[in-house]
PAMARTI-325741 format. One record per residue (C-alpha): x, y, z. Coordinates in steps of 0.2 Angstrom, whole numbers, padded with zeros to 4 digits, always signed. Each point is the difference from the previous one (the first is absolute). Last residue first. Layout:
BEGIN
XYZ...
END
This chain:
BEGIN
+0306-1094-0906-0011+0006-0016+0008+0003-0015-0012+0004-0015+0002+0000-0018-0008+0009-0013+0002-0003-0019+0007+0007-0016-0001+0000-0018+0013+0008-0012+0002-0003-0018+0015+0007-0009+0004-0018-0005-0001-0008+0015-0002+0009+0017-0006-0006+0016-0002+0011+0016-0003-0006+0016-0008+0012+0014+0004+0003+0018-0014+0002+0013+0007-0002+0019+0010-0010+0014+0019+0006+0002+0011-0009-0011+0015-0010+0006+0017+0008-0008+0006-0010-0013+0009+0016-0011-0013-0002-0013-0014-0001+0009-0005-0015+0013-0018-0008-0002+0004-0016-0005-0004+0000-0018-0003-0012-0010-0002-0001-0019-0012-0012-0010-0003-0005-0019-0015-0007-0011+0006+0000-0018+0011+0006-0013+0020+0000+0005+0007+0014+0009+0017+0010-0006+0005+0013+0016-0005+0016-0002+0004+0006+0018-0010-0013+0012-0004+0002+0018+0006+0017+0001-0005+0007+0018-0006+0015+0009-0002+0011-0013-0009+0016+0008-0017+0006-0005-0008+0003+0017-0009-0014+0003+0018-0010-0002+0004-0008-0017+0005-0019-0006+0009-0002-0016-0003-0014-0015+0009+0001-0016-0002-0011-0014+0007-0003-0016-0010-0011-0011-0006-0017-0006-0017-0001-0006-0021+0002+0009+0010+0003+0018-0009-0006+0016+0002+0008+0016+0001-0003+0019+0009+0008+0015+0004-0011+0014+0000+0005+0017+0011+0003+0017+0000+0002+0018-0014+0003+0002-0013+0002-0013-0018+0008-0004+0000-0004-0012+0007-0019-0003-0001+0000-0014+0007+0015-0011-0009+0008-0015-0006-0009-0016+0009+0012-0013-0004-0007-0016+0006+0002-0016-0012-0008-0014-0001-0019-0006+0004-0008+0015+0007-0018-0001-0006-0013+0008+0013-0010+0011+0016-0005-0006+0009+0015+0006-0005-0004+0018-0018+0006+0010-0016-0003-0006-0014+0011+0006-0013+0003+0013-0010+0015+0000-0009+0004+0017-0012+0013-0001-0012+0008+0016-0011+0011+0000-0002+0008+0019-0021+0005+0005-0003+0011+0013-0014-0002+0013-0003+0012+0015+0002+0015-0008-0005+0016+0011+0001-0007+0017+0013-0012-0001-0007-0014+0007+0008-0014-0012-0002-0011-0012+0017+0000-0013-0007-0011-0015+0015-0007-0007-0004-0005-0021+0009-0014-0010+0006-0002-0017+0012-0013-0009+0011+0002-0016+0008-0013-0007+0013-0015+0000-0007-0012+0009-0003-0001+0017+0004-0014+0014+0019+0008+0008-0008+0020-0002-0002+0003+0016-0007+0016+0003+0002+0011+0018-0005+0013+0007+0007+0005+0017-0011+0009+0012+0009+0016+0009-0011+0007+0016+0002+0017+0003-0008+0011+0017-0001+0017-0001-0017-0002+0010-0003-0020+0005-0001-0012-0011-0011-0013+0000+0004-0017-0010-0005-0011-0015+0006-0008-0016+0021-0001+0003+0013-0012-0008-0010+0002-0016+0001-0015-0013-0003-0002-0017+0001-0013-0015-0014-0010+0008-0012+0018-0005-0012+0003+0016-0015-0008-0001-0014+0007-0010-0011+0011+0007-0010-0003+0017-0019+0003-0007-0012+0013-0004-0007+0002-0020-0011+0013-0004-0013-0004-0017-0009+0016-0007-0015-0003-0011-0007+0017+0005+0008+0012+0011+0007+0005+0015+0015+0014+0001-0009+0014+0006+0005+0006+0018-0006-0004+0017+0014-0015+0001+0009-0008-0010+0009-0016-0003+0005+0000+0019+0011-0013+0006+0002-0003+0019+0011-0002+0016-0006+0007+0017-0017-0001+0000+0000-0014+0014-0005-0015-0011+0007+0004-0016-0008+0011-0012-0006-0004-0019-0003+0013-0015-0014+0009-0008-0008+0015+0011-0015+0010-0008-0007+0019-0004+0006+0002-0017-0012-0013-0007-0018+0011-0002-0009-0007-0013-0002-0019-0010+0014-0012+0004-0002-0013-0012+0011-0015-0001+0013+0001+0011+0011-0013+0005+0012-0002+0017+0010-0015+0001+0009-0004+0016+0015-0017+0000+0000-0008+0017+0007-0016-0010-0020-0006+0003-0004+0015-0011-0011+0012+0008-0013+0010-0013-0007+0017+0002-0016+0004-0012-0007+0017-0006-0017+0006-0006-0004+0018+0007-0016+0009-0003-0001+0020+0003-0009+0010+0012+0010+0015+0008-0013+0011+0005-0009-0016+0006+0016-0005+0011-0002-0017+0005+0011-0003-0018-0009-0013-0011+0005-0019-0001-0002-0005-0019+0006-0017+0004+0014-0002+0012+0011-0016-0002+0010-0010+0014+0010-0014-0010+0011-0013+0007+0013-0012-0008+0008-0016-0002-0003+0002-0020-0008-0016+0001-0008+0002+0015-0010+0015-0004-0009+0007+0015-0014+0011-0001-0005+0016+0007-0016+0010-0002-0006+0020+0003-0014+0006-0009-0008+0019-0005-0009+0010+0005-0003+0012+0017+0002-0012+0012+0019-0002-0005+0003+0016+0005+0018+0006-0004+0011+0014+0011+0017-0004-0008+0013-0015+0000+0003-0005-0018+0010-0016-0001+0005+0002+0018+0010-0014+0008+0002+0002+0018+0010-0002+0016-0005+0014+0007-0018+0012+0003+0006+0007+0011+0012+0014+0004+0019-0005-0003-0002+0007-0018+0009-0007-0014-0007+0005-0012-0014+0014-0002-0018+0001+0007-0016-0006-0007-0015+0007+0013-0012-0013-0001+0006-0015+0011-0008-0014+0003+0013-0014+0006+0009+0007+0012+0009-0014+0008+0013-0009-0011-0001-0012-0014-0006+0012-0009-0010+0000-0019-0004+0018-0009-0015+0007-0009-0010+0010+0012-0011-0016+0002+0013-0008+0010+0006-0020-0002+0009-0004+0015+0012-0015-0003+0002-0017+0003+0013-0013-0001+0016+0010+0003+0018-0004-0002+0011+0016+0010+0016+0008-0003-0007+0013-0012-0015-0009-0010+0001-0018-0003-0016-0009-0007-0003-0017+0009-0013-0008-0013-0019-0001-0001-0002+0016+0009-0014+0003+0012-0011+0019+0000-0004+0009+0013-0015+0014-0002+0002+0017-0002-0011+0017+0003-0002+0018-0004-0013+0001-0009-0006-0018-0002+0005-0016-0005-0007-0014-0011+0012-0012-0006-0001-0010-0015+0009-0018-0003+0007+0002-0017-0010-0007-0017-0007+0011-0009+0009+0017+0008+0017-0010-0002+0005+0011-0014+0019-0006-0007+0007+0016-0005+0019+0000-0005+0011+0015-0002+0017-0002-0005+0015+0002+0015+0012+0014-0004+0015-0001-0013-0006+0012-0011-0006+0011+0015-0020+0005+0001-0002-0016+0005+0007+0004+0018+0012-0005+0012+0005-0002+0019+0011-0005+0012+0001-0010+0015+0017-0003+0007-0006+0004+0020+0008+0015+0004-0012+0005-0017+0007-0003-0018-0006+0010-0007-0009+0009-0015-0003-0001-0018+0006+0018-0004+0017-0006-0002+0002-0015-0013+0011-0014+0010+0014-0008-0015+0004-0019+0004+0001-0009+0013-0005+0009+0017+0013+0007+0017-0004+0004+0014+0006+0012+0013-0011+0005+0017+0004+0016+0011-0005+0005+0015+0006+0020+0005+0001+0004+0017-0003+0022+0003+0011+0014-0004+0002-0005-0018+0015-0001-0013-0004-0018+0004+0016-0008-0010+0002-0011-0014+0017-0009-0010-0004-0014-0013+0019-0008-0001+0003-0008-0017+0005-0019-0002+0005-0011-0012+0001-0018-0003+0010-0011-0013-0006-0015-0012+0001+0009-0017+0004+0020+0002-0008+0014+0006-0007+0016-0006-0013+0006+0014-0011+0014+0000-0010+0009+0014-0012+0014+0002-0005+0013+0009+0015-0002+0014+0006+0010+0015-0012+0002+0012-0008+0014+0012-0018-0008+0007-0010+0011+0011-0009+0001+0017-0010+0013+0008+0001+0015+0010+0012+0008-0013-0003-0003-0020-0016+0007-0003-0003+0006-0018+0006+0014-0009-0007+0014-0008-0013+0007+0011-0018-0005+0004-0004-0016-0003-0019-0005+0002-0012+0013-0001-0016-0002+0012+0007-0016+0010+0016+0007+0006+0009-0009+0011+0001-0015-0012+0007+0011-0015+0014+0010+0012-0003+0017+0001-0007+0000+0019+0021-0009+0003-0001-0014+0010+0007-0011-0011+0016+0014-0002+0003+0009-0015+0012+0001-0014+0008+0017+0001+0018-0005+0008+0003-0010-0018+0020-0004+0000+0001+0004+0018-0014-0012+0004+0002-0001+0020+0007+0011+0006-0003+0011-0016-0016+0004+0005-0015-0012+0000-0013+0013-0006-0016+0000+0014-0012+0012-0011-0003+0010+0017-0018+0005-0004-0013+0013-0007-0011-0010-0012-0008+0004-0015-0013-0016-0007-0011+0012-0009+0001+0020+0002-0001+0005+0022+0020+0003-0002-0003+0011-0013-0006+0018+0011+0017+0008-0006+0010-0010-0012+0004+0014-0013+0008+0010+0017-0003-0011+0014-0002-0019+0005+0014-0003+0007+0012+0015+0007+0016+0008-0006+0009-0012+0012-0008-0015-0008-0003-0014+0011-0016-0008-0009-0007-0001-0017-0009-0018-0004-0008+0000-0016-0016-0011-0006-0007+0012-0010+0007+0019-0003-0006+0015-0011+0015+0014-0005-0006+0017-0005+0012+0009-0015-0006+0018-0001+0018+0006-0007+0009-0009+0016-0005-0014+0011+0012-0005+0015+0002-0017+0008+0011-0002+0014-0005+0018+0005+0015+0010+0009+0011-0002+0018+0010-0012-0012+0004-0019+0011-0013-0011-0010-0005-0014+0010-0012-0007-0011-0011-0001-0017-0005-0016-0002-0010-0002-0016-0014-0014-0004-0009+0010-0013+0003+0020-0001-0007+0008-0015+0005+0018-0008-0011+0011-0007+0007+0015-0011+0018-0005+0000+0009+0013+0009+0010-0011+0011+0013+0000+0014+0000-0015+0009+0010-0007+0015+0007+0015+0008-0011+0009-0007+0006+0019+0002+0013+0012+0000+0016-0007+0006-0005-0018-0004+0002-0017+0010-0002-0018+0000-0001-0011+0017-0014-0013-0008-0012-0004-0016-0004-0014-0004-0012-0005-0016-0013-0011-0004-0008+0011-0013+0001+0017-0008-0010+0007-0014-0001+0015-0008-0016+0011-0007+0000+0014-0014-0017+0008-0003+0000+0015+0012+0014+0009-0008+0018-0001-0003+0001-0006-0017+0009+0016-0010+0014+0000+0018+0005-0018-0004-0005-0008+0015+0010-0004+0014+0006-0015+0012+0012+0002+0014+0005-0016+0010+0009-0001+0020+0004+0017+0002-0011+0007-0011+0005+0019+0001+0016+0012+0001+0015-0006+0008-0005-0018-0001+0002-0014+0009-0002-0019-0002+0003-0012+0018-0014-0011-0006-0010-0003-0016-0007-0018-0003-0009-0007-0012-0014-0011-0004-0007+0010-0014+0004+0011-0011-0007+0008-0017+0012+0010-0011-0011+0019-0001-0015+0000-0012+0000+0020-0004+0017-0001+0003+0013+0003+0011+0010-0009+0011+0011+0002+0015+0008-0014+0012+0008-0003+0016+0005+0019+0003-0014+0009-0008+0008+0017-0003+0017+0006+0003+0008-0015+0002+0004-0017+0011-0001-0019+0002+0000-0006+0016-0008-0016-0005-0015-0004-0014-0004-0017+0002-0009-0008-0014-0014-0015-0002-0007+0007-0015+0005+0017-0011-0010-0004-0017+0000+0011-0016-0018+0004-0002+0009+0019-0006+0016+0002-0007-0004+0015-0011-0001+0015+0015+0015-0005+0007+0005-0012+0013+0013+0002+0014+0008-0012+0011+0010+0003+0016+0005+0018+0003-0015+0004-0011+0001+0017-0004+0014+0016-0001+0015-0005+0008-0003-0020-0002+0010-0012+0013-0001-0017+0004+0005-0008+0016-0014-0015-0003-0011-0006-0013-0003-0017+0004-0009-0011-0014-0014-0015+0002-0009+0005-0020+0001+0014-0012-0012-0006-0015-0003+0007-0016-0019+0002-0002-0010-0013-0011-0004+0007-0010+0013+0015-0006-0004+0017-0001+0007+0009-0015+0017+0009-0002+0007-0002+0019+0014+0014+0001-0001-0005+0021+0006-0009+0013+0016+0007+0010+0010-0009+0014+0007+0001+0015+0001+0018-0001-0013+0005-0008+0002+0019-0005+0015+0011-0003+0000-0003-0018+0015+0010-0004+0010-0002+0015-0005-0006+0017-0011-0017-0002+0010-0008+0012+0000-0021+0002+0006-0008+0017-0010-0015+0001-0013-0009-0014-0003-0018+0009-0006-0013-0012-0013-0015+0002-0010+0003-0018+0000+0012-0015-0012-0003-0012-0001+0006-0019-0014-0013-0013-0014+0014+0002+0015+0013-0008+0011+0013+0010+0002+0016-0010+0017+0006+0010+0004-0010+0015+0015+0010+0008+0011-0009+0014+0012+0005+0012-0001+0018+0000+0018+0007+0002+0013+0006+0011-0004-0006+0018+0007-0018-0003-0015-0001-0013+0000-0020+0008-0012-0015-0008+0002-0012+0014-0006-0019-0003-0003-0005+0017+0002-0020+0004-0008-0017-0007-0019+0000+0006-0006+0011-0010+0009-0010-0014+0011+0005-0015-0006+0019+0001-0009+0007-0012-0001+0009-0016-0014-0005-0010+0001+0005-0019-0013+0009-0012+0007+0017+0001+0021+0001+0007+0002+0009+0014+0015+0012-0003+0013+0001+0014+0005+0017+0008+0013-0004-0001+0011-0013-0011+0005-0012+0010+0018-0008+0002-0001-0004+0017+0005+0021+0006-0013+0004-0010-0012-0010+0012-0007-0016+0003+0002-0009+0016-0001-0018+0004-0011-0014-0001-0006-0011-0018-0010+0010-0012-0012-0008-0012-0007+0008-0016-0012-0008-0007-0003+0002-0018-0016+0004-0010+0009+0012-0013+0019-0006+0001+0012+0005+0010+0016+0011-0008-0001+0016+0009-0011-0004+0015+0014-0015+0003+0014+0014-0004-0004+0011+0013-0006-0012+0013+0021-0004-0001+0007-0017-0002-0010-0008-0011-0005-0017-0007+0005-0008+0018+0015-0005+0008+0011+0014-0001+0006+0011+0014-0018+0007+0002-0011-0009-0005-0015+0005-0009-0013-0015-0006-0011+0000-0012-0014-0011+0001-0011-0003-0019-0018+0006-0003+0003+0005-0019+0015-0010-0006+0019-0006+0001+0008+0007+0014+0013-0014+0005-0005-0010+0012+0005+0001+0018-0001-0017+0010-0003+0003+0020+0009-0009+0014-0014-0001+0016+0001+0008+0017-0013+0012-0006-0008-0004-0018+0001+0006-0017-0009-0004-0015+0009-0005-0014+0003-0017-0002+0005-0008-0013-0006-0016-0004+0005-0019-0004
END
């Protein structure tokens, strides 16, 4: 047996105690964790730990201690992204958090800093302050996925400021909202090497003075022509300042722009303003819709610089992403396949104009007794405005990502570079394989010994192409490689190494069939690229297992190998698996593997695999493991969620099921173990589960989100040693009938307390 302490949605968690270096901590409040306070978890938690937060609010008027002190060399984060806000609240008197000599171990993840004041003593940051840093840590400290909204700095940095020391500290994947103060509203910083950011977001900041949106200055001594300061794939939109740079204010010497919206900015001033000689240089920006004008002041005569545009960045608007109103549309010029010369511009990716998958579980754990079956409910909507298709399966065993698939289809993909990946095996048939002699450009049919499956279709023949691919389509000569899937010919392929290859130039070509391994090989000998510039000799093979199993090998890959397709394509382009595509990924003795998986896990069933849904629409699978023919043990699976969600169309689910004894006579746990509540989700009612190492007193009670004792299940009463279980019927105390939510279990023997989520869904 195990504990368990990773957390998943919908799923009952276990909570060790803190023990060592890398070890989850978890604030609760109300009780059911290690701690009840942030305070006292960054007090007491060891170097290395986790600190995990479950929902709510925090604040002095919770128990805190504010402004709170991050603690170096810990992570502070919420429990899941997906779980619920974690709220870090000044309540308009205090800063809510100071991070005082951050180390390279320090992250903060997946929190929202509201309602801070920097307005006595150190009147700036008011969200939170960074600084005092002794050295410079490497890697930096890391501020990662956080809102900073409502906060409040009477001097600088309404929502984060950063001191001369705490530079290559991190600020990624931020929004900075409606924060306010005298100077650099969303954000000041100083330094000769101010805190980098990237991929945030700046909107609705103001400033009575300069740098709406972000103020960055140099120490007065540096200020000079040699200082330079980066920004990168950031959004800027609908800030404001009194005097000047309604998005920037800087007087850093030279100041880069990479990939930066800068838009709809309501103050009749410059949204950028340079100050003390500063000049700003822009690439790949998009500045439009300022009422102060575009491209003027420190941007005059930039929009003809590399990749600049001048257009309407298309944000979706709180309509219809009111949590993330910046993200953009699929039409949007700053989207990455709109704009061929610089890719992304902006911070966030498009989320309107296409379709999307919202959903409710990263990964999934089961604790259930002999012979029984349980069930959790796998809950996904299209948070799209256009149909969504959707395709759910599910693999024994553990799925490494950065293999790839599956496809619509269930073909998936991996690679020896993996430890678990296919090993590579050369069998050269140049000695003894029927040769083929093509041309530039040309293919000739081949006959297969055996019907090899491919998509829904048996075939007996195929195209083989000297560009380096086989089809059982209709364009079989095809030069220019393109990506997958693609409905423009060629389809219904298999592309080893589909490139621009002349076989009339050198090299051999031969295929051979080897009936006691029921399989076919195609191998390319030292064919050389039809380019001349390009040159290079490529030896490779692909081989089709009767089974429909796809082998690709490659022995020797001499020059240019960033400018190929690998992967398969169904017959109308629609469905695909791309190993890679124009980028460099190939290289020698490398063995890829292509087939249908693994069937799905006999212990599992889904009451749903497929379906379309519509925009806002949800669709609810229930998940279930039957535990009636295993032993006693623990069991792993992986869903793979294929879908046509525009910016991840494959995510992969872990899944654990732990089966276990139940009864006093069963085997005995050495160690106290909460093992969460089955079913969970539940309704009407659920069983919580537990093992004691000896006999002891033991109280078990049930608490809303919010903290509040629901229920006592068990008040010290005298419990045996061994496996033991408690229902609950989700009524509280006075048997009122519970309204569906989050509560939590609490278990303590001894002076020790672990806890666990339950969900009641009606």
């Amino acid at each position: 047996m195990r504990t368990t302490v990773g957390i998943m949605l919908l799923v009952a968690c276990l909570l060790a105690p803190v023990a060592a270096q890398g070890t989850w901590v978890y604030v609760i409040q109300g009780g059911g964790g290690q701690f009840t306070t942030i305070t006292e978890a960054l007090l007491y938690a060891p170097d290395g730990a986790y600190i995990r937060v479950w929902p709510g609010t925090y604040s002095a008027s919770t128990g805190e201690t504010m402004p709170l002190q991050m603690r170096p060399g810990v992570t502070l984060q919420t429990h899941h992204e997906g779980l619920g806000s974690v709220i870090i609240d000044g309540e308009g008197l205090t800063r809510c958090i100071e991070c005082v000599n951050m180390n390279s171990a320090t992250k903060i993840e997946n929190l929202i800093f509201e309602n801070g004041a920097a307005i006595t003593g150190s009147e700036h940051g008011g969200g939170m302050w960074i600084g005092g840093f002794e050295s410079i840590p490497s890697p930096p400290p890391t501020i990662r996925n956080c809102i900073f909204r409502n906060n409040h700095a009477n001097r600088f940095g309404g929502g984060v400021y950063a001191d001369e020391s705490a530079r290559h500290a991190i600020l990624t994947g931020c929004r900075f909202t409606n924060n306010t103060a005298a100077n650099g509203g969303g954000v000041y910083t100083v330094g000769l090497d101010p805190i980098g950011m990237v991929w945030n977001v700046y909107d609705g900041n103001s400033a009575t003075g300069y740098g709406g949106g972000l103020y960055v200055q140099n120490p007065a001594p540096a200020r000079g022509p040699s200082r330079t300061y980066n920004l990168f794939r950031l959004t800027f939109a609908e800030n404001s300042a009194g005097l000047g740079g309604s998005a920037i204010y800087t007087d850093s010497s030279i100041h880069y722009l990479t990939d930066v919206i800068i838009a709809f900015h309501s103050s009749p001033n410059d949204p950028i303003v340079c100050g003390d000689g500063a000049y700003v240089l822009t690439e790949c920006c998009d500045v439009f819709g300022n009422a102060g004008g575009d491209y003027v002041g420190c941007l005059e005569g930039q929009l003809t610089n590399y990749g600049n545009i001048w257009n309407n960045p298309q944000f979706c608007g709180v309509e219809f992403e009111p949590d993330d109103p910046y993200s953009i549309s699929v039409n949007s010029p700053c989207a990455e396949h709109n704009n061929a010369v610089c890719g992304q511009i902006g911070s966030r990716p498009p989320k309107c104009g296409i379709p999307y998958l919202d959903f409710n579980f990263y990964w999934l754990e089961y604790y259930i007794p002999f012979g029984e079956e349980y069930c959790q409910n796998l809950i996904f909507q299209n948070g799209g405005d256009l149909a969504l298709d959707w395709q759910l399966f599910a693999y024994e065993g553990v799925l490494e990502r950065g293999s790839g698939g599956p496809d619509a289809f269930g073909y998936r993909w991996g690679d020896s570079d993996k430890p678990d990946g296919p090993s590579f095996e050369w069998n050269d048939i140049s000695s003894y394989g029927t040769q083929v002699t093509l041309g530039d450009d040309e293919a000739t049919l081949v006959a297969l010994p055996f019907s090899f499956p491919f998509y829904d279709t048996n075939w007996f023949e195929f195209a083989l192409s000297s560009n380096g691919y086989l089809t059982f389509g209709y364009d079989w000569t095809a030069s220019l490689n393109g990506p997958i899937p693609d409905p423009n010919q060629p389809n219904e392929f298999i592309a080893p190494f589909w490139e621009d290859l002349d076989p009339s130039a050198g090299g051999t070509i031969h295929y051979y069939h080897d009936p006691t391994a029921g399989r076919f090989i195609v191998q390319f000998t030292e064919i050389p690229n039809a380019s001349s510039a390009v040159g290079g000799e490529y030896t490779f093979q692909v081989v089709l297992s009767d089974d429909g199993t796809i082998h690709f090998y490659y022995l020797s890959m001499i020059g240019y190998v960033e400018g190929a397709t690998i992967g398969i394509e169904n017959p109308d382009g629609t469905i695909g698996l791309q190993v890679a595509y124009n980028e460099p990924y190939m290289h020698d003795d490398l063995a890829i593997i292509i087939d249908l998986g693994p069937p799905p896990p006999a212990w599992l069933w889904m009451s749903l695999t497929e379906g379309t849904l519509s925009p806002g629409e949800e669709a609810v699978c229930e998940c279930c493991v039957e535990a009636g023919d295993l032993e006693a043990g623990i069991y792993e699976a992986t869903l793979v969620m294929v879908s046509d969600d525009f910016n991840v169309p494959v995510r992969y689910i872990p899944l654990t099921a732990e089966v276990f004894p139940t009864g006093v006579d069963d085997e005995m746990s050495t160690r106290l173990t909460l093992r969460g509540n089955y079913p969970n989700p539940f309704n009407p009612a659920t069983k919580i589960a537990f093992d004691l190492p000896e006999p002891a007193r033991v109280s078990l009670r049930v608490y809303s989100a919010s903290g509040r004792l629901v229920r006592s299940l068990l008040e010290g009463v005298a419990m045996e040693a061994g496996p033991h279980e408690k229902a609950w019927d989700g009524r509280d105390r006075d048997g009122s009938v519970l309204a569906s939510g989050v509560y939590f279990c609490l278990l303590e023997v001894n002076g020790v307390s672990l806890g666990g989520r339950m969900v009641l869904l009606k």
